[in-house]
C-alpha positions as a Markdown table, in Angstrom:
| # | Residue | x | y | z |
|---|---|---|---|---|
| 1 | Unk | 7.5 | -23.8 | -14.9 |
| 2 | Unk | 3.7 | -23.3 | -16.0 |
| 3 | Unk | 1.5 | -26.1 | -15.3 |
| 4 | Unk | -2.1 | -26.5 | -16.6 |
| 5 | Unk | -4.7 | -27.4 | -13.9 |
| 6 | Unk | -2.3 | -27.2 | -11.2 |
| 7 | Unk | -3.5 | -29.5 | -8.5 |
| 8 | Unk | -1.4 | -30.5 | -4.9 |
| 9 | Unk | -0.9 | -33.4 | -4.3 |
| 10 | Unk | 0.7 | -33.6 | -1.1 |
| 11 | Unk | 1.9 | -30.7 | 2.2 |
| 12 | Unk | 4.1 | -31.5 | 4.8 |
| 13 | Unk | 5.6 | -29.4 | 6.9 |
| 14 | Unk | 9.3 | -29.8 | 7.7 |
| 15 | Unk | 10.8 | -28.2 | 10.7 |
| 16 | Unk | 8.6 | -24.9 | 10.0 |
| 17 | Unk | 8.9 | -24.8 | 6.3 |
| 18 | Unk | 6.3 | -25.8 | 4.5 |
| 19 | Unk | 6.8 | -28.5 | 1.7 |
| 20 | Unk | 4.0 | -29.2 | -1.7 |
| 21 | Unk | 4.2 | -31.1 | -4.8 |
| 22 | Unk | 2.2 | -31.4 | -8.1 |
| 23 | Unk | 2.0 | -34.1 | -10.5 |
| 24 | Unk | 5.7 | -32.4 | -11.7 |
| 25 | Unk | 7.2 | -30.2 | -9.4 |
| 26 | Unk | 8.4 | -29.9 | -5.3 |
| 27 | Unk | 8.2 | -26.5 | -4.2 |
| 28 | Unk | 9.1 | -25.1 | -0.8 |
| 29 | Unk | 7.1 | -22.3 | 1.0 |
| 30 | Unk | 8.7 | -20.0 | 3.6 |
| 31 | Unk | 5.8 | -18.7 | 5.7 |
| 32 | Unk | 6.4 | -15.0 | 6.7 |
| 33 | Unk | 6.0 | -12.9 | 10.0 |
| 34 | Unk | 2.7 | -11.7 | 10.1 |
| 35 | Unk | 2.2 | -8.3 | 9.4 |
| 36 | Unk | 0.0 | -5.4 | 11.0 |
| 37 | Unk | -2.8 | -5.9 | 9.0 |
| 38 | Unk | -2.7 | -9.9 | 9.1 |
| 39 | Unk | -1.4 | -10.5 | 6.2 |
| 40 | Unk | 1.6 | -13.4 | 6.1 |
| 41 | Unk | 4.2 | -12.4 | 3.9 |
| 42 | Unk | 5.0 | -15.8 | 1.5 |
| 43 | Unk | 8.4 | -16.6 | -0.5 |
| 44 | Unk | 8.0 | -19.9 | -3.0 |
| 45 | Unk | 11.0 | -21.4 | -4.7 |
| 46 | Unk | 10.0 | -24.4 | -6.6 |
| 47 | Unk | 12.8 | -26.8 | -6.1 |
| 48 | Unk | 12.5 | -29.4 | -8.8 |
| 49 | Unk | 10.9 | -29.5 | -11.8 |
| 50 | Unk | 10.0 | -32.4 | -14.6 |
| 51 | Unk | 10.0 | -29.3 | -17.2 |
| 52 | Unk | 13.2 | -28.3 | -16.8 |
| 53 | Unk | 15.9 | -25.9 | -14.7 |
| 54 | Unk | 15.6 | -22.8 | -14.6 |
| 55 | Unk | 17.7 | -20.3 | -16.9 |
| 56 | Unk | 20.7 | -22.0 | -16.3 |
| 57 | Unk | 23.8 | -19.3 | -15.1 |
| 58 | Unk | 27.7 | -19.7 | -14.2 |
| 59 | Unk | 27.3 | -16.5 | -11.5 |
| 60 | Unk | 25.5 | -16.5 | -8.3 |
| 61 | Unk | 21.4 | -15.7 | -8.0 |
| 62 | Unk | 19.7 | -14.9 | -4.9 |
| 63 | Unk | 17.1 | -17.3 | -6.0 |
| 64 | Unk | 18.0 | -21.2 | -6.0 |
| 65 | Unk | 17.9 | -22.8 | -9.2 |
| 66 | Unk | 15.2 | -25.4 | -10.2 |
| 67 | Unk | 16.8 | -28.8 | -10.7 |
| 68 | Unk | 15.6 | -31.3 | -13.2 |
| 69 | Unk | 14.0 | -34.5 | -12.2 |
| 70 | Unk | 12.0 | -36.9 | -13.2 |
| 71 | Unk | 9.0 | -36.1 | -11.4 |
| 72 | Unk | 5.6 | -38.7 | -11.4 |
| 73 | Unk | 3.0 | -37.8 | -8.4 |
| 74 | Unk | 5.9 | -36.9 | -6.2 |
| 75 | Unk | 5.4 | -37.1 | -2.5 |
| 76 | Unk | 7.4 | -35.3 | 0.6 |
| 77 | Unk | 8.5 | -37.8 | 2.9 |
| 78 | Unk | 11.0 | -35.8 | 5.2 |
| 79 | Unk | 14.3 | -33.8 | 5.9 |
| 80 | Unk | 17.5 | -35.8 | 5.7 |
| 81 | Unk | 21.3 | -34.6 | 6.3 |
| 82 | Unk | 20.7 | -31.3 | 4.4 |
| 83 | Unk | 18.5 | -32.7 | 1.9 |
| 84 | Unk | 14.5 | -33.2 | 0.9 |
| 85 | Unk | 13.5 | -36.7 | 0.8 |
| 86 | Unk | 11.2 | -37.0 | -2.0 |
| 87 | Unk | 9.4 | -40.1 | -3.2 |
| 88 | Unk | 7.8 | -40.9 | -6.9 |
| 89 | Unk | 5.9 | -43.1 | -9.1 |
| 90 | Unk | 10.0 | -44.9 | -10.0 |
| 91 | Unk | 12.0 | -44.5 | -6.7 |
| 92 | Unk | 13.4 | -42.2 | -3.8 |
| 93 | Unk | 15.1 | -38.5 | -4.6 |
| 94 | Unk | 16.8 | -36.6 | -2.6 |
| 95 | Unk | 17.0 | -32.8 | -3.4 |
| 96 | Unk | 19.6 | -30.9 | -2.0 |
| 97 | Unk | 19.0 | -27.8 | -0.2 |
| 98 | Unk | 22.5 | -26.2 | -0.3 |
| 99 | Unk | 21.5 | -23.1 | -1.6 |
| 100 | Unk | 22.3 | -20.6 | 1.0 |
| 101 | Unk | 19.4 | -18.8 | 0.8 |
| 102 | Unk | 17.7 | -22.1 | 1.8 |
| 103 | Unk | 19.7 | -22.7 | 4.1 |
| 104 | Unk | 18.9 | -19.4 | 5.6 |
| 105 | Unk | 15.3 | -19.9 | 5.6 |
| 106 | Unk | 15.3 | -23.2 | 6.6 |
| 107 | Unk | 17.5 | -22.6 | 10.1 |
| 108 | Unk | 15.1 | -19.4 | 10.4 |
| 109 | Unk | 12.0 | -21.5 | 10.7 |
| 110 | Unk | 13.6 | -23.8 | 13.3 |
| 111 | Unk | 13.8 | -21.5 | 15.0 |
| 112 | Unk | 17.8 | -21.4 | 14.7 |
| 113 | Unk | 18.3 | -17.4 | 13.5 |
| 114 | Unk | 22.0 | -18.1 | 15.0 |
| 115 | Unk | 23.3 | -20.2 | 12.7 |
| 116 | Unk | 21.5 | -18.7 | 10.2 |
| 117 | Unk | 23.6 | -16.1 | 10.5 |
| 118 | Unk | 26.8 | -18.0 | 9.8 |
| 119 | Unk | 25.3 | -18.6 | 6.5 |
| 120 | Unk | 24.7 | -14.5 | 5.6 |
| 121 | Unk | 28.2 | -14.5 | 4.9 |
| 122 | Unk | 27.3 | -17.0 | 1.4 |
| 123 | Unk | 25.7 | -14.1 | 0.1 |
| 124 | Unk | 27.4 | -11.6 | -1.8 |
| 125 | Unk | 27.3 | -7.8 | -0.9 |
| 126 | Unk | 25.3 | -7.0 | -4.1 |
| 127 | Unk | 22.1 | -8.9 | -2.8 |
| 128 | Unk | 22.5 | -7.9 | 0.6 |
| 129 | Unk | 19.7 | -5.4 | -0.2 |
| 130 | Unk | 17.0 | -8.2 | -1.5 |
| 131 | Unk | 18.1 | -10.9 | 1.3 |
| 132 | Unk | 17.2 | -8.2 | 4.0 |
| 133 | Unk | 13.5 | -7.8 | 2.7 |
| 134 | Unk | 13.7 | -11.5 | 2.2 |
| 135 | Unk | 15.0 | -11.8 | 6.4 |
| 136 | Unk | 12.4 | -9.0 | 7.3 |
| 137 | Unk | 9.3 | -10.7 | 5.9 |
| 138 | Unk | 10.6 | -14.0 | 8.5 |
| 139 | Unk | 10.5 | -11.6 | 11.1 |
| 140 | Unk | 14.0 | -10.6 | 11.9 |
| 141 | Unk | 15.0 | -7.3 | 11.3 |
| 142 | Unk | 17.6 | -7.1 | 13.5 |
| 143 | Unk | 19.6 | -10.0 | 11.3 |
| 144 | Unk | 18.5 | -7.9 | 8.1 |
| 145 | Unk | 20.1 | -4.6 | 9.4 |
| 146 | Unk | 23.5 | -7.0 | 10.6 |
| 147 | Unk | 23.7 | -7.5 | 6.5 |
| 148 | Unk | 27.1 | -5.2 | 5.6 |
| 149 | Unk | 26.2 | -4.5 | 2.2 |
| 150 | Unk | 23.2 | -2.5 | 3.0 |
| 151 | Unk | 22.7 | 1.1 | 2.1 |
| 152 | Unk | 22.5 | 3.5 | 4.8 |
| 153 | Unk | 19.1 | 4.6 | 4.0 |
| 154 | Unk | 17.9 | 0.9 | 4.6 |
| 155 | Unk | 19.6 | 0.9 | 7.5 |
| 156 | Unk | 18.2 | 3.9 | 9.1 |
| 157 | Unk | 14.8 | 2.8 | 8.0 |
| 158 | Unk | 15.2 | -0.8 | 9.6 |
| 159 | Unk | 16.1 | 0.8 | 12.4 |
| 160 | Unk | 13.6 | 3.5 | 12.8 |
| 161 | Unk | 10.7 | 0.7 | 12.0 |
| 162 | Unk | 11.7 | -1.8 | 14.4 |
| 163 | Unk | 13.3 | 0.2 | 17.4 |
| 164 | Unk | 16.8 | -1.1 | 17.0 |
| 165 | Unk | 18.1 | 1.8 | 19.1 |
| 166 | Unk | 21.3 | 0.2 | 20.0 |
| 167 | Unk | 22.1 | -0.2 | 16.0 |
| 168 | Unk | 20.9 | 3.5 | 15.1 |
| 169 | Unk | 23.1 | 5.2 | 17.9 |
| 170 | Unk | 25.8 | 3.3 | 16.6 |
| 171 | Unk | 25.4 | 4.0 | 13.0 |
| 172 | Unk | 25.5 | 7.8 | 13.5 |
| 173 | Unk | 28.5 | 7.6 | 15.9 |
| 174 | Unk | 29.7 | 5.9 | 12.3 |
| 175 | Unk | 28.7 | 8.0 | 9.7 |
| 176 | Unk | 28.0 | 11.3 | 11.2 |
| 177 | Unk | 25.3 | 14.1 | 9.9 |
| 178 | Unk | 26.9 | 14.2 | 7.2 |
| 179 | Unk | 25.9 | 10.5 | 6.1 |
| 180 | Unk | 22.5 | 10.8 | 7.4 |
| 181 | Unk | 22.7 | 14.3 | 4.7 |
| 182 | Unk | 23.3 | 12.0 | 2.4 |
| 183 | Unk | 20.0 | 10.0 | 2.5 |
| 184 | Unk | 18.2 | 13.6 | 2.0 |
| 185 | Unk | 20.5 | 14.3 | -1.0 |
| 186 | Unk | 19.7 | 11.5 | -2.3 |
| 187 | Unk | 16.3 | 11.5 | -2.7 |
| 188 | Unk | 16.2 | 14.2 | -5.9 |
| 189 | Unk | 13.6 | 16.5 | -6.4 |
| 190 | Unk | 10.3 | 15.9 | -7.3 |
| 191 | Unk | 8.2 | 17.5 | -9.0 |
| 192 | Unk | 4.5 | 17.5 | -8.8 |
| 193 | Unk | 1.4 | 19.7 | -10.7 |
| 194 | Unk | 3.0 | 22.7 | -9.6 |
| 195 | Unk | 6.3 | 22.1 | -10.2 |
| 196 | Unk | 9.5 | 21.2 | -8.3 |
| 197 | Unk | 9.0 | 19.8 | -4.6 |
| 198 | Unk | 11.3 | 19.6 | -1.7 |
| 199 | Unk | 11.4 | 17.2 | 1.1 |
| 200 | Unk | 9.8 | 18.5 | 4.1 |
| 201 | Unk | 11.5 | 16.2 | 6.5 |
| 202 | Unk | 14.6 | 15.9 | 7.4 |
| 203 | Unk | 16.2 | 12.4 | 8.1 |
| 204 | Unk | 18.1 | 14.4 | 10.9 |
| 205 | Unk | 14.9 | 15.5 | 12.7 |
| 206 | Unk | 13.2 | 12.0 | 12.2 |
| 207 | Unk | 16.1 | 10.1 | 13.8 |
| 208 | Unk | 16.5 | 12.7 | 16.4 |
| 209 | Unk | 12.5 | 12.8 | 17.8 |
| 210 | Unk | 13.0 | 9.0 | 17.6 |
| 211 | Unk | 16.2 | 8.8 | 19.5 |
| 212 | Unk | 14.1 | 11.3 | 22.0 |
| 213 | Unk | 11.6 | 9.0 | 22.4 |
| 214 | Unk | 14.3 | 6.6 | 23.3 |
| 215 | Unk | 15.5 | 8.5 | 26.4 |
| 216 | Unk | 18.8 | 9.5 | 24.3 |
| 217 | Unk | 18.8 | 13.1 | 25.1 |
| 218 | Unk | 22.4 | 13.2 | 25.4 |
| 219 | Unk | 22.9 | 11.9 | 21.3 |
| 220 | Unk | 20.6 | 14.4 | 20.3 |
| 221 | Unk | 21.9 | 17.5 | 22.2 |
| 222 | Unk | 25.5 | 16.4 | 20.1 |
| 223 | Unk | 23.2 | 16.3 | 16.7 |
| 224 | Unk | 22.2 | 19.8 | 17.5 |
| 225 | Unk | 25.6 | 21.3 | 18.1 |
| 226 | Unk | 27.2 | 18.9 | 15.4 |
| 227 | Unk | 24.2 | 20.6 | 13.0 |
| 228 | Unk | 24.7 | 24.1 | 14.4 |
| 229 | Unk | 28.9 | 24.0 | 14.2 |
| 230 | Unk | 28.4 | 23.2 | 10.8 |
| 231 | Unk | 26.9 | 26.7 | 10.2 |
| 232 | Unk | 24.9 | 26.2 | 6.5 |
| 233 | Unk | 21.2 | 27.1 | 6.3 |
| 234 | Unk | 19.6 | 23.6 | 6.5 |
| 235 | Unk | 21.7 | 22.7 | 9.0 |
| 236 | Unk | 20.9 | 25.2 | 11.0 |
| 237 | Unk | 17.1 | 24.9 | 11.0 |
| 238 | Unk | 17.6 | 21.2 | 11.9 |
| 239 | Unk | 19.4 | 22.1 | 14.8 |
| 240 | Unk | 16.4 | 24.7 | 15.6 |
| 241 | Unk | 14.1 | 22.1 | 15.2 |
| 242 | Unk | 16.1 | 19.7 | 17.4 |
| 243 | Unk | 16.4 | 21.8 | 20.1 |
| 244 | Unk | 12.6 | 22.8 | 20.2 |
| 245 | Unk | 12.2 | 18.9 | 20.7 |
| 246 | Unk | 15.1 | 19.2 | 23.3 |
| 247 | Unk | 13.0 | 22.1 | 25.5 |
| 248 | Unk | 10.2 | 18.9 | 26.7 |
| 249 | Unk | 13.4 | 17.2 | 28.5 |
| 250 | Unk | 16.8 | 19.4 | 29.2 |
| 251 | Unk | 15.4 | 23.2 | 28.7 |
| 252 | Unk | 18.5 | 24.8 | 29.7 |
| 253 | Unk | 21.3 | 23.7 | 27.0 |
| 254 | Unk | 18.3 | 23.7 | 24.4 |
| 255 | Unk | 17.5 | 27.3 | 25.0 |
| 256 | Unk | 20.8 | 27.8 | 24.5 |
| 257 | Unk | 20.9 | 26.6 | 21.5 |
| 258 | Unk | 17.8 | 28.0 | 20.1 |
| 259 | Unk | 19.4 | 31.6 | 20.3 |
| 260 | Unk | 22.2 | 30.5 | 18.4 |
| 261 | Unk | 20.1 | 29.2 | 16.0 |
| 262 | Unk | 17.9 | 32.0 | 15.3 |
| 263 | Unk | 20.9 | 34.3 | 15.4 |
| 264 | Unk | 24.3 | 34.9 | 13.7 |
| 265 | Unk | 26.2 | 31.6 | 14.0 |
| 266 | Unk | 28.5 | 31.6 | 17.4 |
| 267 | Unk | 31.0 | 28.9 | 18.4 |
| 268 | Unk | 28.3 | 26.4 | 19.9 |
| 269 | Unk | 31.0 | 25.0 | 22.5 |
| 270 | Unk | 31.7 | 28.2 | 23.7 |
| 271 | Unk | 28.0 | 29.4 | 24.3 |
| 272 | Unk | 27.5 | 25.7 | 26.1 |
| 273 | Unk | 30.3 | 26.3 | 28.8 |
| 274 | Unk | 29.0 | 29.8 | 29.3 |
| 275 | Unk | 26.9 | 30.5 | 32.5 |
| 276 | Unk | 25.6 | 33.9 | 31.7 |
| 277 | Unk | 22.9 | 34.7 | 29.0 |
| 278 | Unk | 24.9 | 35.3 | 25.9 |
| 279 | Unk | 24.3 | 38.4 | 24.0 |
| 280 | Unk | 23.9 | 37.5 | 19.9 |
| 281 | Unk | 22.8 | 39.2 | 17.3 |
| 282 | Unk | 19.1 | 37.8 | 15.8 |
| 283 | Unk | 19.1 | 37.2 | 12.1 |
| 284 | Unk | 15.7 | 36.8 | 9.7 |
| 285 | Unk | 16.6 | 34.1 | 7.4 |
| 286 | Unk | 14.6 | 31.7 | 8.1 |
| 287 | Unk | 10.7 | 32.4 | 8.9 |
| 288 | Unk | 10.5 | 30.5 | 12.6 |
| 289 | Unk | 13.2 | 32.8 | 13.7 |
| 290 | Unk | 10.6 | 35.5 | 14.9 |
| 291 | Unk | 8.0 | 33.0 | 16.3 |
| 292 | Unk | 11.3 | 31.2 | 17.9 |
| 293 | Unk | 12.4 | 34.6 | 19.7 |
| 294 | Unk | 8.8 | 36.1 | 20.6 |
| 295 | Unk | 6.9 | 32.8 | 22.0 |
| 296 | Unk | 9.7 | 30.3 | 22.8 |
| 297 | Unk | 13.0 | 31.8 | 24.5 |
């Protein structure tokens, strides 16, 4: 609701969750982790209203619904069995905070994120994508990438932002290359003053130097030889480019790999078990191939 002259009358914060009124309404103002550049991320649902509900509807929204009261020069008194204690000009009200996304919040800034987490469940899979930018502005990725109805692009991203290794290794021992493929598919083509545009980087190689950085050699080294088995151009340079990040930490097995990926494709497990430099046959399709063979191997 729109208010003319909007002046608060009272602030009181409640178990980390920050509480204002005006002459007709009672919001609530979840204060957000602060961010790089010192900004605090803010989410304001205004709880009550003299004006009115919100649009009222039979399904469920993300965002709580504005209940109707008679408001005159309310005042925040405290936090009572699940509810705001509110007093006015004509008595006591107690507004319920049931919503789960309230709930959520609310545990969140007591510093309670595990039973907050009982109540992620409340909220349906179809606004598991906004409730995880709504978790990640409270800090608290690692609940946001827990959410099962997030894409796997989100996922990757959460996990790529906030170092949750553990969560990343396990989400490509779920979905493969192929998944992580997908993100790149998905992004369409576009096309700038000169036309049509592709990607430059992979989400193959960006999860793969990150995983490096990790110390998880070993789940890259399988990326490479899952990229080069599957034998398609793209795949192929992303296992080259894989294995020139490999050559910093395990040379041997990435040197290995290199010449079957500037070469014809060979059978990658077969060229790992062998102890003697294999003999291939060095193909020009793709322009590192050269550079690869004269200054790397």
């Amino acid at each position: 609701p729109m208010e003319l002259n909007v002046v608060v009358t009272s602030l009181k914060f409640v178990y980390g969750v920050l509480y204002c009124t005006t002459k007709t309404t009672v919001q609530c103002i979840f204060l957000g982790d602060i961010a790089r550049d010192g900004i605090c991320h803010l989410d304001t649902f205004i709880l009550a209203s003299a004006s009115g509900p919100s649009l009222p509807s039979r399904s469920f929204s993300l965002t709580p619904p504005t209940i109707a009261m008679t408001l005159n020069h309310p005042t925040i008194l405290g936090y009572q069995s699940g509810s705001l204690l509110v007093s006015t000009n004509i008595g006591v009200y107690a507004i319920r905070l049931d919503h789960p996304l309230l709930r959520i919040g609310c545990l969140i800034a007591a510093g309670l994120p595990s039973r907050a987490q009982r109540w992620l469940g409340s909220i349906p899979y179809q606004y598991h994508e906004a409730l995880a930018a709504f978790l990640e502005r409270r800090g608290h990725a690692i609940l946001a990438a827990s959410l099962p109805g997030l894409s796997l692009e989100t996922l990757v991203d959460l996990c790529l932002r906030y170092g949750l290794t553990e969560r990343l290794v396990e989400l490509i021992s779920l979905y493969g290359l192929r998944g992580l493929r997908q993100i790149d598919l998905g992004r369409g083509v576009s096309v700038g003053i000169l036309g049509p545009e592709e990607h430059d980087h992979s989400v193959v190689v960006c999860v793969g130097a990150y995983l490096l950085s990790e110390g998880q050699s070993e789940m890259v080294k399988n990326m490479a030889i899952e990229c080069l088995e599957t034998g398609d151009p793209a795949s192929t340079k992303e296992a080259l480019l894989l294995s020139s990040l490999l050559l910093a930490i395990d040379p041997v097995p990435a040197k290995q790999m290199l010449r079957t990926s500037v070469g014809e494709k060979r059978e990658t497990h077969d060229i790992m078990l062998q102890a003697e430099e294999p003999e291939f046959v060095f193909s020009n399709n793709y322009p590192m191939d050269s550079l690869v063979r004269d200054h790397i191997l």
